[in-house]
VOGU-3710 file (C-alpha; in Angstrom, 3 decimals, decimal comma):
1> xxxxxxxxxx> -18,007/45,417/47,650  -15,830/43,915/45,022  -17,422/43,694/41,474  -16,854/40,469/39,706  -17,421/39,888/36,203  -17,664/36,164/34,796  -18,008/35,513/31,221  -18,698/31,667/30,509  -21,057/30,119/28,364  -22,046/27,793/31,134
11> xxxxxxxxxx> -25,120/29,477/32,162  -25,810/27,211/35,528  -22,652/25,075/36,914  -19,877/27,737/36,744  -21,603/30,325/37,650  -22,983/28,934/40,204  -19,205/27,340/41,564  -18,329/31,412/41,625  -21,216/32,491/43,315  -20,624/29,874/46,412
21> xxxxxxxxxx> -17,484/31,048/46,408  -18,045/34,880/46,477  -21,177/35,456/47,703  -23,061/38,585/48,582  -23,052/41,273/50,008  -19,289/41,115/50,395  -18,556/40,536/46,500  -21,152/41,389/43,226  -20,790/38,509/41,026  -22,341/39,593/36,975
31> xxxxxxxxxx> -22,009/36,584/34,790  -22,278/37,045/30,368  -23,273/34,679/28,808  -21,208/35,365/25,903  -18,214/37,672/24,616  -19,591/40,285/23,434  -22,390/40,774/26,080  -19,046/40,932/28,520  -17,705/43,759/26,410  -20,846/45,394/26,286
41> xxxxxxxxxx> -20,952/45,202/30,234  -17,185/46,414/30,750  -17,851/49,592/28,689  -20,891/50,437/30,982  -18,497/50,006/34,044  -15,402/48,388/34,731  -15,467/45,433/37,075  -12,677/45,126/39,229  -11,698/41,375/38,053  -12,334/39,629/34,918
51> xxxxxxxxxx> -13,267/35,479/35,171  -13,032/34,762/31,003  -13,089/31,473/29,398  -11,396/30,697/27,156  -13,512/29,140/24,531  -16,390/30,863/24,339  -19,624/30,071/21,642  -19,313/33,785/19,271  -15,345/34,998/19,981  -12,299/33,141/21,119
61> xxxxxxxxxx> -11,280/34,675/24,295  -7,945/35,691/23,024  -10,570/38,108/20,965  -12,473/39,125/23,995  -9,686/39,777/25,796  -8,130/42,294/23,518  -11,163/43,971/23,809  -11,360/44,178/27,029  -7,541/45,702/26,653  -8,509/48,489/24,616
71> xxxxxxxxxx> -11,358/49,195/26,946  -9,154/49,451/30,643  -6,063/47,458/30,324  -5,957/47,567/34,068  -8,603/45,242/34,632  -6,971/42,096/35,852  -8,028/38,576/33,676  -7,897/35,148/34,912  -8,805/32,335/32,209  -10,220/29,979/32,754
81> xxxxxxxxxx> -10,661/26,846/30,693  -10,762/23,412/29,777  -7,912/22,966/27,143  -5,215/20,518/28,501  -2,094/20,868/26,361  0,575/24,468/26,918  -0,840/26,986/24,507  -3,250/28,572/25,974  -1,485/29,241/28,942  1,133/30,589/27,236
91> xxxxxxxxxx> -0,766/32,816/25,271  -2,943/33,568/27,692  -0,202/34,648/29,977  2,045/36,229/27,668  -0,822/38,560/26,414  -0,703/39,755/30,002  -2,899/37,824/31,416  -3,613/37,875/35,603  -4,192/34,018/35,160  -4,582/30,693/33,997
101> xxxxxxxxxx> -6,763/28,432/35,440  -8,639/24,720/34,909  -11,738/23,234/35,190  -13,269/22,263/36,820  -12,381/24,910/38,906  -10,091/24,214/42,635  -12,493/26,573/44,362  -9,084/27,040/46,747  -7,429/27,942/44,166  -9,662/30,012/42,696
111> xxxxxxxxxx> -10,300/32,300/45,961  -6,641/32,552/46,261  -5,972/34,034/42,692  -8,954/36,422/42,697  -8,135/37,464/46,770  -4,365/38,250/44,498  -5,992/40,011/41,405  -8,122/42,178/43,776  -5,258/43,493/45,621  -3,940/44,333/42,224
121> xxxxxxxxxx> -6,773/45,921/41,671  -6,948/48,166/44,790  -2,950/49,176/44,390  -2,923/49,755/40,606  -1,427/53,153/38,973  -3,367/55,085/36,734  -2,566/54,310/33,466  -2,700/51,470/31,001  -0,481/48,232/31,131  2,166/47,405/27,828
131> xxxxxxxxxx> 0,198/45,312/25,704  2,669/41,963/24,515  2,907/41,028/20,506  -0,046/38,846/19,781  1,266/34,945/18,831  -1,613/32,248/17,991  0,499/28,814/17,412  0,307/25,983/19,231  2,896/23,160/20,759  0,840/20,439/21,242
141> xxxxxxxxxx> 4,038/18,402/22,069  3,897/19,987/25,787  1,182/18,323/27,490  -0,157/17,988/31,092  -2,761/20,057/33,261  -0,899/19,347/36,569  -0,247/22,947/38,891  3,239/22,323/38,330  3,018/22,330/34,444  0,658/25,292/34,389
151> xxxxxxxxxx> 3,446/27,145/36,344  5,787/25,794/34,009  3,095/27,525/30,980  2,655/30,835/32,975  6,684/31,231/32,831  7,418/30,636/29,135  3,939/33,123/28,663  6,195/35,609/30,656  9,556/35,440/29,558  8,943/34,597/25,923
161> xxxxxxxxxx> 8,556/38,006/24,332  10,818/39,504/26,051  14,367/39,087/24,575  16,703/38,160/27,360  18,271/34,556/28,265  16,986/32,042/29,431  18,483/28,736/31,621  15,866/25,764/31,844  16,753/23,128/34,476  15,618/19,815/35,104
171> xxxxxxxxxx> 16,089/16,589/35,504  17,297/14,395/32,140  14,286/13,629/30,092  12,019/16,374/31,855  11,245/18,117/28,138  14,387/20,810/28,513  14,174/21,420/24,841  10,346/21,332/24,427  10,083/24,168/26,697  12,827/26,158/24,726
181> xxxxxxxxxx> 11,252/25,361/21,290  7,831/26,825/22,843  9,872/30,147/23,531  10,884/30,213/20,504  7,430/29,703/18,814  5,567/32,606/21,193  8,420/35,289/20,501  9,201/37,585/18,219  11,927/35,621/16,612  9,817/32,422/15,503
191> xxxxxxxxxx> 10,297/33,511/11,963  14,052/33,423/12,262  15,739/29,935/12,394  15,532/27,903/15,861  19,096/25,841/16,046  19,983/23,543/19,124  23,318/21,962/20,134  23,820/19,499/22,798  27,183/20,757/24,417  27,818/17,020/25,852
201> xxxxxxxxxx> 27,847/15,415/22,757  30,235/16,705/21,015  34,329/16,726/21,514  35,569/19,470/23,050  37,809/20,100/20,209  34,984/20,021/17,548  32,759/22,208/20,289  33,941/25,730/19,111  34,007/25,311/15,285  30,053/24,152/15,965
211> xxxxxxxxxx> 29,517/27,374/17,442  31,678/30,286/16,512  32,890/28,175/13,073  36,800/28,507/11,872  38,658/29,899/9,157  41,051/27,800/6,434  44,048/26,238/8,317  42,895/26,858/11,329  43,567/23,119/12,791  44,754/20,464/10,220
221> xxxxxxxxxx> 42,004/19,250/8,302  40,550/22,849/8,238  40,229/22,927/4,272  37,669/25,565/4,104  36,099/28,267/6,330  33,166/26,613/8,289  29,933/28,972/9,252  29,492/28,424/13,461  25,850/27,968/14,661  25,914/31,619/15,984
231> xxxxxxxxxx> 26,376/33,059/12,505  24,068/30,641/10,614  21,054/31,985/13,388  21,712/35,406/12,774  18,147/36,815/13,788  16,888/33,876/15,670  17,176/31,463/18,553  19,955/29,009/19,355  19,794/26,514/22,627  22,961/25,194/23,834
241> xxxxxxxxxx> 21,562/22,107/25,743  23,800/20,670/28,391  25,634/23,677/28,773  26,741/22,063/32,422  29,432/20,117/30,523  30,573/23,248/28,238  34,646/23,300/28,281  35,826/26,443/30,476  37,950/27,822/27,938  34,271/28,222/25,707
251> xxxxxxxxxx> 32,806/29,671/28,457  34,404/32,639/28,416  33,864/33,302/24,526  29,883/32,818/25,533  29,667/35,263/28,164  31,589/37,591/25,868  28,671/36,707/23,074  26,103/37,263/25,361  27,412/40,216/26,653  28,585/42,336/22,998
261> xxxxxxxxxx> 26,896/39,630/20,797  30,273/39,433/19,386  32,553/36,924/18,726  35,563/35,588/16,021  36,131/31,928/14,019  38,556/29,807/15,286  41,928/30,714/13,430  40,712/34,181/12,250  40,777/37,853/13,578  38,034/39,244/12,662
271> xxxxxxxxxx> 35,254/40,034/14,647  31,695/39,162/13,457  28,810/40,800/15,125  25,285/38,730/15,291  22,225/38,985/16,923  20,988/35,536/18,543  18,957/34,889/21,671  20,527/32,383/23,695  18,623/29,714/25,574  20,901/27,593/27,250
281> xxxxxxxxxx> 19,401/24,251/29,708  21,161/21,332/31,853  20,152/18,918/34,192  23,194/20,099/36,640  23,299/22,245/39,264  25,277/25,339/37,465  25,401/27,100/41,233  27,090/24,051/42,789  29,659/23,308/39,833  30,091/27,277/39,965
291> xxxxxxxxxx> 31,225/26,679/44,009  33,326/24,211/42,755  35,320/26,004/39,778  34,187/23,850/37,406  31,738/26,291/35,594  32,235/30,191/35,253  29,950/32,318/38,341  29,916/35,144/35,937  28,767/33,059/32,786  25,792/31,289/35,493
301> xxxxxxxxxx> 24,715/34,945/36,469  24,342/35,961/32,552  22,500/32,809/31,832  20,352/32,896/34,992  18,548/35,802/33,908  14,919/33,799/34,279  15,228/30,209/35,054  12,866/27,596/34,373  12,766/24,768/36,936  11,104/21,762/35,417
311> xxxxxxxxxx> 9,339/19,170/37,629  10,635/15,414/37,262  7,488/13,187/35,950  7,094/11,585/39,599  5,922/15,367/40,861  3,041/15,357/38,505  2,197/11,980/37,890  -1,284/13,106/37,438  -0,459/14,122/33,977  0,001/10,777/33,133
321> xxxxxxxxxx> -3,971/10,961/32,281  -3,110/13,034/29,559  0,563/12,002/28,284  -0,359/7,707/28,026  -3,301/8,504/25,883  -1,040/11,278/23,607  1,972/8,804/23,584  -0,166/5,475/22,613  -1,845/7,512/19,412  1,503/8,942/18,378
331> xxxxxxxxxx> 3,347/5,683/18,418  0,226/3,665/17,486  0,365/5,436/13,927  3,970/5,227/14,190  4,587/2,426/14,459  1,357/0,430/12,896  -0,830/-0,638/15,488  -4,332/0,008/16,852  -4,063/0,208/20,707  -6,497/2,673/21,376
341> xxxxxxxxxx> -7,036/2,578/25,284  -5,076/1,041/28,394  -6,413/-1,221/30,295  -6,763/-0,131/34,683  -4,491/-2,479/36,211  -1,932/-1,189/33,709  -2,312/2,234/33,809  -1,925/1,674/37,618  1,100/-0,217/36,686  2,485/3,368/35,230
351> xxxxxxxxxx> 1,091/5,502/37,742  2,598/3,459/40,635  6,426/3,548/39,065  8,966/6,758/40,079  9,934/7,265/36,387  13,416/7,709/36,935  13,991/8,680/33,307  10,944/11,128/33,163  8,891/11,993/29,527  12,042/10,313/28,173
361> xxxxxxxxxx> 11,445/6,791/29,776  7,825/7,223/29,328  7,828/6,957/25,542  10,313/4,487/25,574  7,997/2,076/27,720  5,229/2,660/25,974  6,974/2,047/22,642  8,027/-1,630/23,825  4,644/-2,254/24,895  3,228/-1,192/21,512
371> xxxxxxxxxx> 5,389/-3,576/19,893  4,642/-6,414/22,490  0,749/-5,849/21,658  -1,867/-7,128/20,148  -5,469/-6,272/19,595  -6,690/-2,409/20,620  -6,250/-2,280/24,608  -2,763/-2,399/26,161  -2,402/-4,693/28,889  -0,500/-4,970/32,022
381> xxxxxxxxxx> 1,336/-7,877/30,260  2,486/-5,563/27,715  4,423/-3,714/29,721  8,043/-4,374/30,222  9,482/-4,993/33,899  9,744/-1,831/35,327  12,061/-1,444/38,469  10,625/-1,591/41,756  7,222/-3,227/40,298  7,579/-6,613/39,711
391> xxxxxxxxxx> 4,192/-7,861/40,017  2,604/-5,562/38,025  0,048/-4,143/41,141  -3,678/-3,902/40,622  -5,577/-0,929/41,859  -9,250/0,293/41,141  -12,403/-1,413/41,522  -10,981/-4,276/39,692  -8,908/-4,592/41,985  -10,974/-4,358/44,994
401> xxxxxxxxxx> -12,889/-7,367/43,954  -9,793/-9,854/43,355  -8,774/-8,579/47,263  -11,216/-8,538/49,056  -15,535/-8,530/47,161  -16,773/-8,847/51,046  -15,283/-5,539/51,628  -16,690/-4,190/48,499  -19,723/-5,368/48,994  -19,981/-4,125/52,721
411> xxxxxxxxxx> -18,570/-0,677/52,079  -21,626/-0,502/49,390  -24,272/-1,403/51,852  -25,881/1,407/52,811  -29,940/3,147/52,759  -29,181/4,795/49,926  -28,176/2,444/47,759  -30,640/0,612/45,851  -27,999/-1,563/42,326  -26,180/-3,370/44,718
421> xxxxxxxxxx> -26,231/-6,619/42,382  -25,883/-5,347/39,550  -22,937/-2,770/40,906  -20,779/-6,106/42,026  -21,541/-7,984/38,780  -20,171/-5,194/37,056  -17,654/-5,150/38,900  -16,882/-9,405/38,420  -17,023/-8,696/35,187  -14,650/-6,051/34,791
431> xxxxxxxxxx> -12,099/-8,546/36,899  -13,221/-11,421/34,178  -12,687/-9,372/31,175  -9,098/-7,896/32,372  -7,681/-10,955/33,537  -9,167/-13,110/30,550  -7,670/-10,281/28,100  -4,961/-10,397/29,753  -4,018/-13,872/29,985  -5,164/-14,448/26,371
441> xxxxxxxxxx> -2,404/-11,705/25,109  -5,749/-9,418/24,208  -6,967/-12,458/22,244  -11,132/-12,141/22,354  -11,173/-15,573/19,904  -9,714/-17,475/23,078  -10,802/-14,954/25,590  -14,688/-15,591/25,252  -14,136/-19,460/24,851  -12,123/-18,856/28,120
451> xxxxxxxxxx> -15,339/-17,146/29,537  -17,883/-19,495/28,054  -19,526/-16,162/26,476  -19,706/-15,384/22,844  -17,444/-12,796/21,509  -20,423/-10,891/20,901  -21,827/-10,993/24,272  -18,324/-9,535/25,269  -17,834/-6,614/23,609  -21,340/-6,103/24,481
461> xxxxxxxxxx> -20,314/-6,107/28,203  -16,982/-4,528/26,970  -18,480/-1,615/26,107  -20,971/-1,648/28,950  -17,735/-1,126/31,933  -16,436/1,553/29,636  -13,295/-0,344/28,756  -13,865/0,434/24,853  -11,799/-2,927/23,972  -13,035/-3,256/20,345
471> xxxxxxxxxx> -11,652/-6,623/17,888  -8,731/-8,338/18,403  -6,607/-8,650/15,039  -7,123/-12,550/15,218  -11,003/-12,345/15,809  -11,115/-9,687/12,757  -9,332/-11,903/10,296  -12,315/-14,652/11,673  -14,752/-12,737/11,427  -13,675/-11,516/7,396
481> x> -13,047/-15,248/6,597
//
């Protein structure tokens, strides 16, 4: 019988998902209510896995789960939790953590990672596990809760205290640099400087002063000795981005850094020893250009130490849940407005487009639309023309109704249902309000006189299909006159 400990203030719906999924007699689910009645029951016996959230009501579960290290630091831990952005994934995981997961739970999921963490169990060594630095800062800048991202989380938990290179890959505009900054804040060297240096942007010729610096004289113009970027980070962390499009002939002096952590200015002879990590990311494919002799195989071993693959936006448009609402807040303050909320038909708009240009094209959409807006709710006509969607498509309820109400109504017509007016007026309504707002620019002065309706009576019924549209900034100034 495998022993299961959960500890989750949710006294009835999580425990009870865990349950269904391991019942008796085969597993022995305990659930604790809190952290420190889980402590309590790990000292009286060890469980063979741990289910923790991560937010509990009296500790954190970073707290609880360094007591439960100093306890049996062979007890494997899967989190489990509700927080969205990277942090406590990464922290979670780099602690030493079995797992990360979300809820609500994927019960799949869930049966797969504890089937893992009990085979763990069964083959472990005697002996504790090396406990990792502990690290509590946050990136809120890396957002999404999509499988891919929280493999993206586990792997910078992983590889961030540990001091060896790192290669990030990925499409242009995937967040290469993000995910290298968020190294840099969970290891050991956060409190030395963090410098990055796009290797495509700069001429070749300029390249290797930026890096390794040069001496008096050493090319004309050379008046003074320069400090490189590896000298000035002496201690800490420096990302050469791009490093696809790196010159051969400074390929070679990199490997030799990497490999002595030695290297000399341009134009002198002596040889300065530092101590940097390197993280180095591109969005081409160093193997292939390696094949091809136009990137050094030995230099693409060195930097392929761990490699971070990151997922184009398309593969995890579900994140877009979490990265429109992040985006319009950021640039709302930025940039003076009050959008607050999206309207359907145009977050279907976003969901529905390939996002060739990833995170990257993302903002930049949502920045034009900002500017194009008015009033709190962004609207489809907002948006500028993305490629491939023309016609801005509709999709939702909404969008049911302007197709087809018959079939809306009919698939609704059933013994169990017992609102069926009311459900479709709700849902002409929320067609009304959308296409008024939207033909009015997000106008409600001209949108309720469209309607016939008070402005009033419209928020009223606003608020009522959870579209949380508040004033317009003409119907404020009319309403303060």
């Amino acid at each position: 019988m495998a022993h299961l400990l959960l500890i989750d203030d949710d006294a009835v719906f999580v425990p009870a998902q865990v349950r269904q999924t391991f019942p008796a007699p085969a597993y022995r689910v305990v659930v604790a209510e809190n952290g420190n009645h889980g402590v309590e029951l790990i000292r009286r016996g060890a469980p063979d896995v741990v289910l923790l959230d991560l937010h509990l009501a009296d500790r954190s579960g970073l707290d609880v789960y360094r007591s439960i290290r100093a306890i049996d630091a062979r007890i494997p831990v899967i989190f489990i939790t509700t927080t969205k952005t990277a942090d406590g994934a990464i922290e979670a995981v780099k602690h030493g953590a079995f797992d990360y997961l979300h809820k609500p739970l994927d019960l799949e999921q869930l049966r797969r990672v504890v089937a893992e963490a009990l085979e763990v169990t069964r083959r472990r060594p005697a002996g504790g596990l090396a406990e990792l630095p502990p690290r509590l800062e946050a990136d809120g800048a890396m957002l999404g809760a999509s499988t891919r991202m929280l493999d993206i989380y586990k792997a910078i938990g992983r590889v961030a205290a540990q001091d060896v290179t790192v290669l990030i890959t990925g499409e242009s505009g995937t967040g290469k640099e993000l995910v290298a900054r968020a190294i840099y804040q969970h290891s050991a060297r956060s409190h030395a400087p963090f410098l990055a240096l796009n290797c495509a942007a700069i001429p070749e010729n300029l390249l290797e002063s930026e890096l390794f610096g040069h001496e008096r004289g050493a090319f004309t113009g050379a008046d003074r000795r320069r400090i490189g970027k590896f000298e000035q980070c002496h201690g800490g962390t420096v990302l050469l981005d791009e490093i696809g499009d790196m010159p051969m002939a400074l390929q070679a002096k990199i490997l030799r850094l990497i490999q002595d952590q030695t290297f000399e200015r341009l134009g002198g002879n002596e040889t300065i020893r530092t101590d940097v990590r390197l993280i180095a990311s591109t969005h081409r494919d160093l193997r292939a250009r390696a094949a091809e002799d136009k990137f050094r195989a030995d230099l693409y071993y060195r930097l392929g130490v761990f490699t971070i693959q990151l997922p184009p936006l398309r593969e995890r448009i579900d994140d877009l849940a979490i990265l429109v609402p992040h985006y319009l807040r950021r640039f709302s303050a930025e940039l003076g407005r009050e959008v607050h909320d999206i309207a359907p038909d145009a977050f279907a708009r976003l969901q529905a487009y390939s996002w060739p240009g990833n995170i990257r094209e993302l903002q930049s959409v949502l920045r034009q639309a900002l500017l194009r807006a008015s009033g709190t709710v962004l609207l489809a006509a907002f948006l500028p023309e993305l490629a491939g969607l023309p016609g801005a498509p509709r999709s939702g309820p909404a969008a049911e109704s302007a197709l087809d109400l018959e079939r809306f109504i009919r698939q609704r017509l059933a013994p169990t249902t017992n609102d069926l007016a009311a459900e479709t007026h709700r849902e002409v309504d929320r067609l009304l309000m959308t296409l008024a707002l939207e033909y009015t620019h997000g106008n409600h002065r001209d949108a309720s006189r469209l309607l016939g309706i008070s402005r009033q009576t419209m928020r009223v019924r606003l608020r009522a299909l959870g579209l949380h549209v508040a004033h317009s900034v003409e119907a404020d100034d009319e309403d303060s006159a």
